[in-house]
PAFIVO-529890 format. One record per atom (N, C-alpha, C, O): residue number from 1; x, y, z; atom name; residue in one letter. Coordinates in Angstrom, 3 decimals. Layout:
N
pt pos->NUM&px->X&py->Y&pz->Z&site->CA&code->a
...
//
This chain:
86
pt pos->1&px->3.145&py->6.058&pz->-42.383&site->N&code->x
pt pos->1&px->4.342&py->5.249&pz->-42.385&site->CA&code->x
pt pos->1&px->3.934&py->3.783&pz->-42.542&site->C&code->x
pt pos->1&px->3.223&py->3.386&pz->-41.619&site->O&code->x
pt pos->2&px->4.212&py->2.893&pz->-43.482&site->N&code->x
pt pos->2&px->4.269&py->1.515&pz->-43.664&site->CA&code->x
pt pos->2&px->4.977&py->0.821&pz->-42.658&site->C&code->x
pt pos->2&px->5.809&py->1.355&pz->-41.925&site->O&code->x
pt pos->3&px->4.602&py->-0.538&pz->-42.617&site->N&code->x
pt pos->3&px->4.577&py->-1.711&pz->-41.367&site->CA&code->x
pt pos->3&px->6.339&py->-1.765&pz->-41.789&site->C&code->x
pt pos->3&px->7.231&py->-1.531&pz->-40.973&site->O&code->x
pt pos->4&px->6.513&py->-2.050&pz->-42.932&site->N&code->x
pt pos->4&px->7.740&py->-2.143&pz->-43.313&site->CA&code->x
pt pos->4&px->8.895&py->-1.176&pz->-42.878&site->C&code->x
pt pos->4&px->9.936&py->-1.572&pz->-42.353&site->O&code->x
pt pos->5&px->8.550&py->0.363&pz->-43.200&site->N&code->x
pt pos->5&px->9.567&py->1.261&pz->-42.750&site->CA&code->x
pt pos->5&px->9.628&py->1.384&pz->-41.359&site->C&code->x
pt pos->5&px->10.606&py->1.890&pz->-40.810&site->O&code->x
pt pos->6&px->8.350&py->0.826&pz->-40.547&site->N&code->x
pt pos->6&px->8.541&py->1.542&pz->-39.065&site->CA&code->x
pt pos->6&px->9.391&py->-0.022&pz->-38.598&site->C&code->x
pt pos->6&px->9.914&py->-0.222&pz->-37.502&site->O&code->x
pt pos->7&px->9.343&py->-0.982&pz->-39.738&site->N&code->x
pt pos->7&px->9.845&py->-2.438&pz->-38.641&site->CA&code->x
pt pos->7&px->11.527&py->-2.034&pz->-38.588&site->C&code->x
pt pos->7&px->12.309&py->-2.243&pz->-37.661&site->O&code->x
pt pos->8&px->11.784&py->-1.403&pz->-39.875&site->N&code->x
pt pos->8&px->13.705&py->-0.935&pz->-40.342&site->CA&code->x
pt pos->8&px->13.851&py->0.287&pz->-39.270&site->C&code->x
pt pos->8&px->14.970&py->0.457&pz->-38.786&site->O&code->x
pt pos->9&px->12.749&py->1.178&pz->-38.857&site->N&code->x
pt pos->9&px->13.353&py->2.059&pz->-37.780&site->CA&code->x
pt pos->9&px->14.393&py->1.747&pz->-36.801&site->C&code->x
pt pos->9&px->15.464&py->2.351&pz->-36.746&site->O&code->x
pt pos->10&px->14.062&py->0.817&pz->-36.054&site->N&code->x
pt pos->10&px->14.923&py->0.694&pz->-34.600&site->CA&code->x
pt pos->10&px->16.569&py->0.308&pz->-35.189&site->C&code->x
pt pos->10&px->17.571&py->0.691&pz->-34.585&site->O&code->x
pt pos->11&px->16.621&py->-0.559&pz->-36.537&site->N&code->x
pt pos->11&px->17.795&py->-0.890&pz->-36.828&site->CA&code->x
pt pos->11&px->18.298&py->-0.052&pz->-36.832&site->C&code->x
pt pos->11&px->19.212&py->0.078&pz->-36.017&site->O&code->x
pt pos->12&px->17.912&py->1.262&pz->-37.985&site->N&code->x
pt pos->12&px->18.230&py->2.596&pz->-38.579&site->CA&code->x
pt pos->12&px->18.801&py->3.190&pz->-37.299&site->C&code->x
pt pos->12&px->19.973&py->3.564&pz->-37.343&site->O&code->x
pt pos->13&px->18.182&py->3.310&pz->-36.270&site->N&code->x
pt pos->13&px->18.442&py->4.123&pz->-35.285&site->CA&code->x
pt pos->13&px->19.830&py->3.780&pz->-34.642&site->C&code->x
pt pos->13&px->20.645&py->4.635&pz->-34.296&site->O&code->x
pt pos->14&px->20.018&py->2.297&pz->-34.514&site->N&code->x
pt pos->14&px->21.075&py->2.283&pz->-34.065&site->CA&code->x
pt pos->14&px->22.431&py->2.250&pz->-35.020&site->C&code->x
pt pos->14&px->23.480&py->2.750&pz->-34.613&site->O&code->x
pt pos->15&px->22.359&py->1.817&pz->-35.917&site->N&code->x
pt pos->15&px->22.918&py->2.903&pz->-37.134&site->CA&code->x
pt pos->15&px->22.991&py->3.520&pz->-36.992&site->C&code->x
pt pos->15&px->24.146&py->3.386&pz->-36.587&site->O&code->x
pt pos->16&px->22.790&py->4.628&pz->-36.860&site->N&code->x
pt pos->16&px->23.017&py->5.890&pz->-36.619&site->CA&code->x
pt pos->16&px->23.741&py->6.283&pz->-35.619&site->C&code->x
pt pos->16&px->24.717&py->7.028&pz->-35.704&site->O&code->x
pt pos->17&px->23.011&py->5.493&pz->-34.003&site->N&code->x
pt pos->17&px->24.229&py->6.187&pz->-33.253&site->CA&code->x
pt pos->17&px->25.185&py->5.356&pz->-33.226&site->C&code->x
pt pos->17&px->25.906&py->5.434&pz->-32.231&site->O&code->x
pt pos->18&px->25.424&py->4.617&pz->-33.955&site->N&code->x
pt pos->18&px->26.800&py->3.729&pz->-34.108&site->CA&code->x
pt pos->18&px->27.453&py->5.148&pz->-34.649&site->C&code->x
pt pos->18&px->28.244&py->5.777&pz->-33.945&site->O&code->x
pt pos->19&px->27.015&py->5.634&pz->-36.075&site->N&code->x
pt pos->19&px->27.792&py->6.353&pz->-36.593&site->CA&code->x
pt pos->19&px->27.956&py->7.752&pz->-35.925&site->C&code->x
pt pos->19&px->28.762&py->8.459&pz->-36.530&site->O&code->x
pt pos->20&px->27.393&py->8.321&pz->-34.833&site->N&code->x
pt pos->20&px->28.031&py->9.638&pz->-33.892&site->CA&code->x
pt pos->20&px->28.345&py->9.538&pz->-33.064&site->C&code->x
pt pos->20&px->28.604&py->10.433&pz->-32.260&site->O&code->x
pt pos->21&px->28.527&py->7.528&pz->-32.832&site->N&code->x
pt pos->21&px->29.753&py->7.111&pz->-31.463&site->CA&code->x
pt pos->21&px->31.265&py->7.226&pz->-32.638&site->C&code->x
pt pos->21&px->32.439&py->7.324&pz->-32.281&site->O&code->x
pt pos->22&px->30.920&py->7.191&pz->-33.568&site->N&code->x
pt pos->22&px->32.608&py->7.213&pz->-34.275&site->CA&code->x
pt pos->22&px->32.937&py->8.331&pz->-35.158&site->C&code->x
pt pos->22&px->33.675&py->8.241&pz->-36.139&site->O&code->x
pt pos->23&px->32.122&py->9.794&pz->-34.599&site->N&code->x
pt pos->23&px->32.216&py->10.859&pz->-35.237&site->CA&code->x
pt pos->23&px->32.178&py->10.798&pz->-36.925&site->C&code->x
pt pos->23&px->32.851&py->11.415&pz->-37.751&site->O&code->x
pt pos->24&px->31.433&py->10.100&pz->-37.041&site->N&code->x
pt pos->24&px->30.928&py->9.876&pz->-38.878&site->CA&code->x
pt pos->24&px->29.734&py->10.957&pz->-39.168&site->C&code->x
pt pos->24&px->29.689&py->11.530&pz->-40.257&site->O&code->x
pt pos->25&px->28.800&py->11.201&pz->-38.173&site->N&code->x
pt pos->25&px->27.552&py->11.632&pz->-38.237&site->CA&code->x
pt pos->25&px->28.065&py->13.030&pz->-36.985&site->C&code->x
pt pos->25&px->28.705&py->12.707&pz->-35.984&site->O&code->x
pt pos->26&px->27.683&py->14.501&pz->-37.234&site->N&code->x
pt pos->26&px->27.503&py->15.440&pz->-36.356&site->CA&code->x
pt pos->26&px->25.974&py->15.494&pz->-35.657&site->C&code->x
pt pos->26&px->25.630&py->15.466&pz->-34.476&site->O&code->x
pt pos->27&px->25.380&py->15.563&pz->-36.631&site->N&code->x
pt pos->27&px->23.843&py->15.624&pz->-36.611&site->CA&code->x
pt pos->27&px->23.053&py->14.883&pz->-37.545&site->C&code->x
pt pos->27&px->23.345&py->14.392&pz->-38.635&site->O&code->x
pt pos->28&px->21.614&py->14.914&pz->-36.654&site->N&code->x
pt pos->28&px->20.816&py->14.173&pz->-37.879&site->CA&code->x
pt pos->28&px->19.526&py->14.847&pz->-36.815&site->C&code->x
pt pos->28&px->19.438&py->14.917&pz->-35.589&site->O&code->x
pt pos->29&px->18.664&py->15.259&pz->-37.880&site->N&code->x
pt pos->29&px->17.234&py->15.865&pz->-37.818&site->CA&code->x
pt pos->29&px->16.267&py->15.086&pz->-38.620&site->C&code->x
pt pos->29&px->16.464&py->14.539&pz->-39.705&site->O&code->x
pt pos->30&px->14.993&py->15.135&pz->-37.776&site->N&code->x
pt pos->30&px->13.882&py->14.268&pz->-39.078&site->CA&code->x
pt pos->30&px->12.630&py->15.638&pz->-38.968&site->C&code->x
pt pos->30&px->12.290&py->16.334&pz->-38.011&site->O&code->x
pt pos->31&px->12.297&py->15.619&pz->-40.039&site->N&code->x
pt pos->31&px->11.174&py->16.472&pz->-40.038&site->CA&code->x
pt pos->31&px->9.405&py->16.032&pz->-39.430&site->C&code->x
pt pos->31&px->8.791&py->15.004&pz->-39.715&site->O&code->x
pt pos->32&px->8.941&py->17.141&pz->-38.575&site->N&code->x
pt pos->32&px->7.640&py->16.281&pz->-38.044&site->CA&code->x
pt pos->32&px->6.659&py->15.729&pz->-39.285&site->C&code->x
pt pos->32&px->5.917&py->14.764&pz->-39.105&site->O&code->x
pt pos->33&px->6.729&py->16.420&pz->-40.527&site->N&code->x
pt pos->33&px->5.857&py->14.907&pz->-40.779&site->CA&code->x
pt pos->33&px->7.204&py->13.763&pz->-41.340&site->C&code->x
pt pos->33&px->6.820&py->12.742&pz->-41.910&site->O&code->x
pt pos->34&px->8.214&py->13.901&pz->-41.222&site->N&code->x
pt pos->34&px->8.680&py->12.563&pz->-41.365&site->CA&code->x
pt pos->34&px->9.430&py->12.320&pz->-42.777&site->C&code->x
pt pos->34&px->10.139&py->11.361&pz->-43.083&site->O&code->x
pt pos->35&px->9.050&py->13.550&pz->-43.626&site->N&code->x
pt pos->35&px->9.507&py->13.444&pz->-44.679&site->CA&code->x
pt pos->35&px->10.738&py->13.261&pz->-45.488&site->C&code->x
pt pos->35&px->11.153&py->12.522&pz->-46.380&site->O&code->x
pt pos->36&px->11.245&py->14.555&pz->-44.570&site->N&code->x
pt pos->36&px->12.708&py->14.771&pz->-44.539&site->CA&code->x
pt pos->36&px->13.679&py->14.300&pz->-43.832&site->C&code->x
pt pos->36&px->13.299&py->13.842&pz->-42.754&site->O&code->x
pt pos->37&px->14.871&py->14.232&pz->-44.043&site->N&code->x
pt pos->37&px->16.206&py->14.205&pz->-43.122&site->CA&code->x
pt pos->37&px->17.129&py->14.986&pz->-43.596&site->C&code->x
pt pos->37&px->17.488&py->15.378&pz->-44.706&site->O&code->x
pt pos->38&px->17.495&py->15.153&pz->-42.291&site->N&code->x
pt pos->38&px->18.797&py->16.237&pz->-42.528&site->CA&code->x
pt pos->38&px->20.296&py->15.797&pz->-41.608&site->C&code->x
pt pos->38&px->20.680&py->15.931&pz->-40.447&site->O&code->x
pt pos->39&px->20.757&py->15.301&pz->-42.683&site->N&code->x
pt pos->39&px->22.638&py->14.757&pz->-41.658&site->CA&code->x
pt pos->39&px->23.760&py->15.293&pz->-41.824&site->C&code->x
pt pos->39&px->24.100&py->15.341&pz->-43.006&site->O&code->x
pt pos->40&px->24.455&py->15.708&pz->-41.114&site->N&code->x
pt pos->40&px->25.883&py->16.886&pz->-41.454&site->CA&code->x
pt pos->40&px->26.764&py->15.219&pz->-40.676&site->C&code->x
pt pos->40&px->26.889&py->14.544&pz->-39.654&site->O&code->x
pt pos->41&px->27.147&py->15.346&pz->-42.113&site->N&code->x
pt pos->41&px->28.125&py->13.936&pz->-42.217&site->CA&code->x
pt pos->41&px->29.740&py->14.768&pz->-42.110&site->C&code->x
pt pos->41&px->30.043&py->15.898&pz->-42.491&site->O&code->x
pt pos->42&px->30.570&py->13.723&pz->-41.450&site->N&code->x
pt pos->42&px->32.001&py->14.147&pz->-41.399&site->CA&code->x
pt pos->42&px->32.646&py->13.311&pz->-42.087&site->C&code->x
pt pos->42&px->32.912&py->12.194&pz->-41.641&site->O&code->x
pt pos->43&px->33.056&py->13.767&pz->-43.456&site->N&code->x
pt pos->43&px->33.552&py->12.921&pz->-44.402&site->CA&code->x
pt pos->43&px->34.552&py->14.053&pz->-45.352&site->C&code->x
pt pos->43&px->34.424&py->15.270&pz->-45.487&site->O&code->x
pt pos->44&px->35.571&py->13.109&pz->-45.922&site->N&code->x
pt pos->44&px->37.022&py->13.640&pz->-46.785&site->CA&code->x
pt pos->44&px->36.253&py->14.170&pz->-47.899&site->C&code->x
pt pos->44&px->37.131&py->14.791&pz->-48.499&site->O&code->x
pt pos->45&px->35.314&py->14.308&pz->-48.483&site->N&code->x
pt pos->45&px->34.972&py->14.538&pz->-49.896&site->CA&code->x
pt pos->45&px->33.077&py->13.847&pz->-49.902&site->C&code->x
pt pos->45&px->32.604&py->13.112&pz->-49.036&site->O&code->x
pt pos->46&px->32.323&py->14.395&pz->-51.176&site->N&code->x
pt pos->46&px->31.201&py->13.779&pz->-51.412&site->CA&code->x
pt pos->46&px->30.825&py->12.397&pz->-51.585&site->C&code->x
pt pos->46&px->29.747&py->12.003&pz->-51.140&site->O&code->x
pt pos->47&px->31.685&py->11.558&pz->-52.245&site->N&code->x
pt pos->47&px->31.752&py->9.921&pz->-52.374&site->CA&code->x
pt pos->47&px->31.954&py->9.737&pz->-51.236&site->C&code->x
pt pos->47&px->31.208&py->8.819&pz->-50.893&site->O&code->x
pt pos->48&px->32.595&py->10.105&pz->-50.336&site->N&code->x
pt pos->48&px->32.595&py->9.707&pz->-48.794&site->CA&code->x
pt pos->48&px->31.517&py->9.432&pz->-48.267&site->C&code->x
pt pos->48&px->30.938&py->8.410&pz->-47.898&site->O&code->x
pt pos->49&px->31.254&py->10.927&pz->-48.294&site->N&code->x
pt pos->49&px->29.760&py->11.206&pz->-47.380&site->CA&code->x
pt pos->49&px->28.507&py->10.126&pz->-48.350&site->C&code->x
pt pos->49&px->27.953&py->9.250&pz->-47.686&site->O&code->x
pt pos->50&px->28.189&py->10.227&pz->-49.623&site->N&code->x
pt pos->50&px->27.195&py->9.446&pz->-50.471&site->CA&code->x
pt pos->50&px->27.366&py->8.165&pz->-50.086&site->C&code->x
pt pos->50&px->26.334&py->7.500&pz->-50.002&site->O&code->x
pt pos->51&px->28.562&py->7.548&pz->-49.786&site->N&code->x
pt pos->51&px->29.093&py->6.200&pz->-49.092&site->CA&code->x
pt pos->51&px->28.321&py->5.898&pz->-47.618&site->C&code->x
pt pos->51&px->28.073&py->4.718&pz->-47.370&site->O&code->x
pt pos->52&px->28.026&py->6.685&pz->-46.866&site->N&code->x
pt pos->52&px->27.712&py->6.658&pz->-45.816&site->CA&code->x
pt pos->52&px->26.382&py->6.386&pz->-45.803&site->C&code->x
pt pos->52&px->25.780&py->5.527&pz->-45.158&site->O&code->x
pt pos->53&px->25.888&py->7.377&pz->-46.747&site->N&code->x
pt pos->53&px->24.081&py->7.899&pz->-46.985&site->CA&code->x
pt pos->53&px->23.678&py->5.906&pz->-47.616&site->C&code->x
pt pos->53&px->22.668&py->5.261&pz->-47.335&site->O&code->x
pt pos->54&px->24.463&py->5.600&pz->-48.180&site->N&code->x
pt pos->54&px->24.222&py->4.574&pz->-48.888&site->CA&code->x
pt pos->54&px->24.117&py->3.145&pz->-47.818&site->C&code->x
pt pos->54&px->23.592&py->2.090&pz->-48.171&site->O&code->x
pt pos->55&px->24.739&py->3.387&pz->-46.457&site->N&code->x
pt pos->55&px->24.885&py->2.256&pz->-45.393&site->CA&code->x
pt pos->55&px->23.908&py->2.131&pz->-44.618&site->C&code->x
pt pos->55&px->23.729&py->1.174&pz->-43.865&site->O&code->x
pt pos->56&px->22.785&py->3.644&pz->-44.811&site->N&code->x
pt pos->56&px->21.623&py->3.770&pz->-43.599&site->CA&code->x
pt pos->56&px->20.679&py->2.535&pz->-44.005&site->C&code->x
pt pos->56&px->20.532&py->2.151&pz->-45.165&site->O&code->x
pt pos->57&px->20.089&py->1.994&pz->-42.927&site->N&code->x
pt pos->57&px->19.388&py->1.016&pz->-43.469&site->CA&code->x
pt pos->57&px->18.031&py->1.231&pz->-43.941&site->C&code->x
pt pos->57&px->17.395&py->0.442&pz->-44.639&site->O&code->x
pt pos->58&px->17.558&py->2.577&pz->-43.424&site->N&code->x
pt pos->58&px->16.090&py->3.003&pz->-44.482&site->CA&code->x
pt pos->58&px->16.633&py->3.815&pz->-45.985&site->C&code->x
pt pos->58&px->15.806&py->4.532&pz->-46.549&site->O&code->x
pt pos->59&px->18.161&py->3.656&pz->-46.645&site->N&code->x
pt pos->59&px->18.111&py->4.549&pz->-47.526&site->CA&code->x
pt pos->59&px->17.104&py->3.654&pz->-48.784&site->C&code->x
pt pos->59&px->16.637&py->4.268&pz->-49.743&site->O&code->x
pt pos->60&px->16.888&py->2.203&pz->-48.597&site->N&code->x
pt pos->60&px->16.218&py->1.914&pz->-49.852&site->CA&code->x
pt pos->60&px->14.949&py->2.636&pz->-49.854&site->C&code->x
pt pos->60&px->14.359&py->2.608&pz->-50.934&site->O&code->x
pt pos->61&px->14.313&py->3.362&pz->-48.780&site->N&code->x
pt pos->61&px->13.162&py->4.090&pz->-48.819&site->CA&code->x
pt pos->61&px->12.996&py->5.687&pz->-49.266&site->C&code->x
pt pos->61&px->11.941&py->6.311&pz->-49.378&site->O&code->x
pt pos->62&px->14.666&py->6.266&pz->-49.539&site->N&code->x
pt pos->62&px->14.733&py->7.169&pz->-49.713&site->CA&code->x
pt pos->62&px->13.703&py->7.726&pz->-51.401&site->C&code->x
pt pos->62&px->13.406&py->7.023&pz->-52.367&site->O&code->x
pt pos->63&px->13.498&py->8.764&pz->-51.224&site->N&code->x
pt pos->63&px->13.289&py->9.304&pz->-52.715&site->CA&code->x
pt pos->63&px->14.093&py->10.301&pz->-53.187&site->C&code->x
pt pos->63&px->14.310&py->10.376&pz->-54.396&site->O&code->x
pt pos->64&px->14.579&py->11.092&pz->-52.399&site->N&code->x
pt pos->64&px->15.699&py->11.627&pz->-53.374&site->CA&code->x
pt pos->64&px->17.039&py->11.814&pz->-51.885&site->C&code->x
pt pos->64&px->16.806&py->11.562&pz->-50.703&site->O&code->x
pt pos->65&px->18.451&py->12.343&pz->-52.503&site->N&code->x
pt pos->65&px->19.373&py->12.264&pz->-51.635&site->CA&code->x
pt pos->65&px->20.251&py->13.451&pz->-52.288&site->C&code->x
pt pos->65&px->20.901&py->13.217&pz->-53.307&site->O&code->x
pt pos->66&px->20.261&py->14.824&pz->-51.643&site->N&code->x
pt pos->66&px->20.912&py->16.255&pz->-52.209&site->CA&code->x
pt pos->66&px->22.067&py->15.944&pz->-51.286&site->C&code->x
pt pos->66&px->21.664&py->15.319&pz->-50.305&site->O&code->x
pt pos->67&px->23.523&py->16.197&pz->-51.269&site->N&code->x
pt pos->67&px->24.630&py->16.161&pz->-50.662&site->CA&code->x
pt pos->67&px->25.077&py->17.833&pz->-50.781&site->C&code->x
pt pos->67&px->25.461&py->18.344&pz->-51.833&site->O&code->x
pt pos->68&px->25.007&py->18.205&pz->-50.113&site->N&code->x
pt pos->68&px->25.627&py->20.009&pz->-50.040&site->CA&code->x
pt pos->68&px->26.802&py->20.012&pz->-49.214&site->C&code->x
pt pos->68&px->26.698&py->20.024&pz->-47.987&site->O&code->x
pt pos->69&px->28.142&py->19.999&pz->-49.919&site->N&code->x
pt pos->69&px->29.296&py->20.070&pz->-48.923&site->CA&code->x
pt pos->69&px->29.286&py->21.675&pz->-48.190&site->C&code->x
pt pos->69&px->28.832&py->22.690&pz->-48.719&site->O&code->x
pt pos->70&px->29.820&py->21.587&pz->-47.050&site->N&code->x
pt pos->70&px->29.908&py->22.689&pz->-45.817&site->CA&code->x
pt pos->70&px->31.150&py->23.021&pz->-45.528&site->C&code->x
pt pos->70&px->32.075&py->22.248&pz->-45.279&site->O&code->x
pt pos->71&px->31.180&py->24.713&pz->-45.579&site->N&code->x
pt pos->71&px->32.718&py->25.500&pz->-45.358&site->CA&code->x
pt pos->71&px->32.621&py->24.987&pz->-43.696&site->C&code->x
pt pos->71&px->33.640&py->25.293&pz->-43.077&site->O&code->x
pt pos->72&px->31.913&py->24.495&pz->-43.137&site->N&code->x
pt pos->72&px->31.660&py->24.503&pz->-41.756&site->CA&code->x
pt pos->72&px->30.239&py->24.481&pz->-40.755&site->C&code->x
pt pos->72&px->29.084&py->24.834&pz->-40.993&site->O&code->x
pt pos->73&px->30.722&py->24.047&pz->-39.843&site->N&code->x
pt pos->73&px->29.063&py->23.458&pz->-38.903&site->CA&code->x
pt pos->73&px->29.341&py->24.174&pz->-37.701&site->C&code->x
pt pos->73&px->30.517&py->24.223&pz->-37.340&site->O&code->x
pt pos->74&px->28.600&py->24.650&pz->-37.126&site->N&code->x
pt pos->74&px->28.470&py->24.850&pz->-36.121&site->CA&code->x
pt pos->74&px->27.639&py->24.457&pz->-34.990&site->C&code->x
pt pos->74&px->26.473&py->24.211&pz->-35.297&site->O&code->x
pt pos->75&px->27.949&py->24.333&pz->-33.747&site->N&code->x
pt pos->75&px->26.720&py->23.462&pz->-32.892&site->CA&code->x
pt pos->75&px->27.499&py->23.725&pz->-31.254&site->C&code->x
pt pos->75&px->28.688&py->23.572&pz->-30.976&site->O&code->x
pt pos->76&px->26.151&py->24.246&pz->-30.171&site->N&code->x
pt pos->76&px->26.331&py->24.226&pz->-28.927&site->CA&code->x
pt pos->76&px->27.621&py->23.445&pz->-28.615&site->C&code->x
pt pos->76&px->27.813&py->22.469&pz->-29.340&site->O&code->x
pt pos->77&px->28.623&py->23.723&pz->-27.576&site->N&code->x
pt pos->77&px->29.707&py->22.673&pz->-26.855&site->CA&code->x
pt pos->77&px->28.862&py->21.874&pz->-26.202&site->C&code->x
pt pos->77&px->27.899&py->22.369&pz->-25.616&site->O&code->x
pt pos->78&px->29.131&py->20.259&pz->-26.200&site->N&code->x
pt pos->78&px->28.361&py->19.639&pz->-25.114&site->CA&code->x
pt pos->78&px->29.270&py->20.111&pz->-23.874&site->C&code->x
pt pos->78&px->30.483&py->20.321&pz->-23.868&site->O&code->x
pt pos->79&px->28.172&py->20.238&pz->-22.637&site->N&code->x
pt pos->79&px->28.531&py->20.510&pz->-21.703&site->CA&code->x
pt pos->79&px->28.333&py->19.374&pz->-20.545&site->C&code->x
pt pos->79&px->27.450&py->18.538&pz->-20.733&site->O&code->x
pt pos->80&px->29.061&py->19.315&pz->-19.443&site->N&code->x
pt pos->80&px->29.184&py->18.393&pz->-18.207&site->CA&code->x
pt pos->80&px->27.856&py->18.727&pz->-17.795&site->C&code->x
pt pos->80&px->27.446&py->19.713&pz->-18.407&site->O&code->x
pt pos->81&px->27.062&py->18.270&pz->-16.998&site->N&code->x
pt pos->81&px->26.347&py->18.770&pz->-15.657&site->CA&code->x
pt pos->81&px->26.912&py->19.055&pz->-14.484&site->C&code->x
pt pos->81&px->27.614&py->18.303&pz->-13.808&site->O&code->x
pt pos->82&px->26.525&py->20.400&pz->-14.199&site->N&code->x
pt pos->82&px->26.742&py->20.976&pz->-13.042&site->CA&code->x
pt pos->82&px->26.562&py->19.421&pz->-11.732&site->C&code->x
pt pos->82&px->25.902&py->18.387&pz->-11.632&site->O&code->x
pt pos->83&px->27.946&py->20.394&pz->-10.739&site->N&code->x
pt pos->83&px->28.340&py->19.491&pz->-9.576&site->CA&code->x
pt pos->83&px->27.792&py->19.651&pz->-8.298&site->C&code->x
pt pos->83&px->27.996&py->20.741&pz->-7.763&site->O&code->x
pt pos->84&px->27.180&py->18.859&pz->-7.722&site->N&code->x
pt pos->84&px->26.456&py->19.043&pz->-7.036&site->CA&code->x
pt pos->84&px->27.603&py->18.830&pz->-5.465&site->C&code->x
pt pos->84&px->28.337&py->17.846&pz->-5.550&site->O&code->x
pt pos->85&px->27.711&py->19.463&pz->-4.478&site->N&code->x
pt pos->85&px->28.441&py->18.855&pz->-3.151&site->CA&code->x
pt pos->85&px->27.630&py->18.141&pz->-2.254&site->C&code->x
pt pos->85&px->28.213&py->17.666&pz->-1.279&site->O&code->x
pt pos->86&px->26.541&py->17.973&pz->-2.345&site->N&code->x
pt pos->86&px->25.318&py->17.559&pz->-1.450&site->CA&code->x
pt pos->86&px->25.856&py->15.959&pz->-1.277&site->C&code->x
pt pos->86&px->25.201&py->15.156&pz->-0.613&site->O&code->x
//
């Protein structure tokens, strides 16, 4: 990883959870060596979602960008933590 991409990380990051504090982003995965990403974007159509891909602040580092629209996502309910009476 270059001095450059790891200095745009922390921005990127909060980018990001900006965007799954406003339900824009479901998920986002990085692959261990780093190569990949994987984001299940919540968007009206593909220009939506490509709109989005286009705001991350490491996309100028991207090399390529596949958009696969989804009949649907699925993912664990977040759950509360158990209540303690103690």
């Amino acid at each position: 990883m270059s001095d450059v991409i790891a200095a745009v990380i922390p921005v990127h990051r909060l980018h990001i959870n900006k965007l799954f504090a406003e339900g824009r982003i479901l998920s986002y995965s990085v692959s261990m060596s780093r190569s990949t990403i994987w984001v299940v974007i919540n968007a009206e159509d593909e220009p939506e979602a490509n709109e989005l891909v286009l705001s991350f602040p490491l996309y100028p580092h991207f090399t390529e960008v596949t958009c696969t629209p989804l009949l649907f996502h699925n993912t664990l309910p977040a759950t509360m933590p158990g209540m303690s009476l103690n």
